[in-house]
Every structure is written in C-alpha cells, then in structure tokens.
C-alpha positions in Angstrom: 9.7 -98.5 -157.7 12.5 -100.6 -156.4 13.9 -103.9 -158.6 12.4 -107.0 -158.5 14.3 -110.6 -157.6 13.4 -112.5 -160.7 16.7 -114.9 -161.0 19.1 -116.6 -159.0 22.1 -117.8 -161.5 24.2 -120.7 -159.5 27.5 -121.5 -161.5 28.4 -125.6 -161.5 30.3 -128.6 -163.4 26.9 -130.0 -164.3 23.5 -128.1 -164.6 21.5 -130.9 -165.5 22.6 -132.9 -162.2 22.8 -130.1 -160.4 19.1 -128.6 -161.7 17.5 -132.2 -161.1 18.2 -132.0 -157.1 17.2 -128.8 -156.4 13.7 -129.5 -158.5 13.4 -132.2 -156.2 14.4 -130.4 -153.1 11.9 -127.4 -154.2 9.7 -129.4 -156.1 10.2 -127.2 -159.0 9.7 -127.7 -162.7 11.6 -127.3 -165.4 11.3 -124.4 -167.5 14.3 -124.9 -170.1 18.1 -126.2 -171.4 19.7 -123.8 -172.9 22.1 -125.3 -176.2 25.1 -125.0 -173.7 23.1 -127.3 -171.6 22.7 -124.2 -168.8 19.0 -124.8 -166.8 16.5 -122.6 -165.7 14.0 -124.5 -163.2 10.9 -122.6 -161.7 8.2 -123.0 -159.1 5.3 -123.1 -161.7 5.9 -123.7 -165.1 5.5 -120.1 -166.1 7.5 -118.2 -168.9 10.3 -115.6 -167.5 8.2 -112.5 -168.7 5.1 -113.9 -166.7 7.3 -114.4 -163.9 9.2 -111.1 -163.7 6.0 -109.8 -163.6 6.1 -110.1 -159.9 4.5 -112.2 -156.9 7.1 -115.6 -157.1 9.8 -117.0 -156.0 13.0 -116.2 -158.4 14.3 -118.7 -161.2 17.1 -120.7 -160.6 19.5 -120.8 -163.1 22.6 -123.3 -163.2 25.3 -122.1 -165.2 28.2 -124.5 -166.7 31.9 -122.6 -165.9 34.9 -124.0 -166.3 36.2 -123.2 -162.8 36.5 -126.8 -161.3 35.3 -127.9 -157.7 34.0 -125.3 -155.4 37.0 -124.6 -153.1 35.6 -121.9 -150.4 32.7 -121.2 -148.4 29.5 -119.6 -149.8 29.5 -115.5 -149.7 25.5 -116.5 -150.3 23.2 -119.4 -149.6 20.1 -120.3 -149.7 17.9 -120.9 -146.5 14.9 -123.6 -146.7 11.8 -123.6 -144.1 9.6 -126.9 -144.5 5.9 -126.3 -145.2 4.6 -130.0 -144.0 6.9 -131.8 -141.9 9.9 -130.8 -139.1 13.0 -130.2 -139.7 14.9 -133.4 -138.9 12.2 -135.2 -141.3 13.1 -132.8 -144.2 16.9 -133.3 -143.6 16.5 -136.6 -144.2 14.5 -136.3 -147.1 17.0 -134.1 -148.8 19.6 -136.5 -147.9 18.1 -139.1 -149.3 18.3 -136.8 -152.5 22.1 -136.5 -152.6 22.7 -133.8 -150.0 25.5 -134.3 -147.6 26.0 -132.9 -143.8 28.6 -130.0 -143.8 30.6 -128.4 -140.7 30.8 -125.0 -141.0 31.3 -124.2 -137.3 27.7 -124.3 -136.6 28.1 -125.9 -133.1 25.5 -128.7 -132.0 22.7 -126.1 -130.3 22.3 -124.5 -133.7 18.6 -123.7 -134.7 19.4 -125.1 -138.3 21.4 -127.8 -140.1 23.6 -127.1 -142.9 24.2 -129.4 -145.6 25.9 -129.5 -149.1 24.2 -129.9 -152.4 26.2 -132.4 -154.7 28.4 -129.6 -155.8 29.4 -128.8 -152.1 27.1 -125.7 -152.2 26.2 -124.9 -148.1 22.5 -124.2 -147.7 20.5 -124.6 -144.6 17.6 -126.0 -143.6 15.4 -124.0 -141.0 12.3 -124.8 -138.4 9.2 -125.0 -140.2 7.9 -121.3 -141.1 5.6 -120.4 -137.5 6.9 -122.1 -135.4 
C-alpha cells in the first residue's frame, strides 16, 4: 500500500491570520490551536485519526517560525479550481479576502492567475474543474 496525503504544514508569522483566509478561501473549518497558537483547519470537522483514514482532502496546518517574511518563490503551491462560478468571479472573491495579484512571469495568455495569500505565499487559481 502506498502513503496517504493526510497534512499539508505551511510555516508563517501568524497562524491565526493566516488559518482565517484560507478557511474562507476553502470554506474550511477549524479543527484546533495548538498552545503555541499553531492551526490545523479541515474540510469537515472531522478528528485527524478519522481523516487519515482516507477519502479527503489533507489538513492544513499553519506553523509559527521565527524566519521573518517570505523572501523567494514557492518550491510548492497550491492550485484552486472553482466548483460554482468562473475563474475571474472567484479571483475576485478571494481578493476581496486579502489576496493580492503576483507576477511571477506568467505572461497575459496564461490559463490561470496567480495571486499571494497575505503572507506572500503564490497559489493559483485555475478554470473551473470540466471545463
């Protein structure tokens, strides 16, 4: 049997902040605060064991380090397809969130727009899944 993706950890300045717009961009809940005040959001509100079980999206987990501001481009990001609207509606929802538009070299024809979470994370935003 191969491994199973059951957490994604995302280190940041502030995982409360940080944990608040990516439930709203995902429409997650929130599972728990660690005493460090580290966050674990979800999908469902479902207990890690239940979830590593299989069958859902992995945890985020936001991590407090030390390290200051980001200062380079992702080595990984996270890709988002809307379920219910297009693509320039959803970039402007998750602008209105706190995202910001980012430059990575893209170019203008590019089949997706990347933008910044408020830590300066790059993720992207895709077509709507089928089409």
């Amino acid at each position: 049997m191969a491994s199973v993706w059951t957490e994604l950890v995302i280190d940041c300045a502030e995982p409360r902040r940080l944990a608040d717009f990516w439930q709203a961009v995902l429409g997650y809940g929130h599972l728990r605060e660690d005493k460090d005040g580290d966050v674990l959001i979800s999908d469902v509100e479902r207990s890690p064991e239940e979830r590593r079980a299989g069958g859902h999206p992995p945890l985020l987990y936001f991590i407090r380090v030390p390290d200051g501001p980001k200062k380079a481009k992702n080595r990984l990001h996270i890709d988002l397809s809307p379920t219910d609207r297009g693509r320039e509606d959803e970039v402007a929802r998750i602008l209105a969130l706190g995202a910001t538009r980012a430059d990575i070299g893209q170019g203008a024809d590019a089949g997706w727009t990347v933008l910044h979470d408020p830590e300066g994370n790059e993720f992207c935003v895709l077509r709507p899944l089928g089409t």
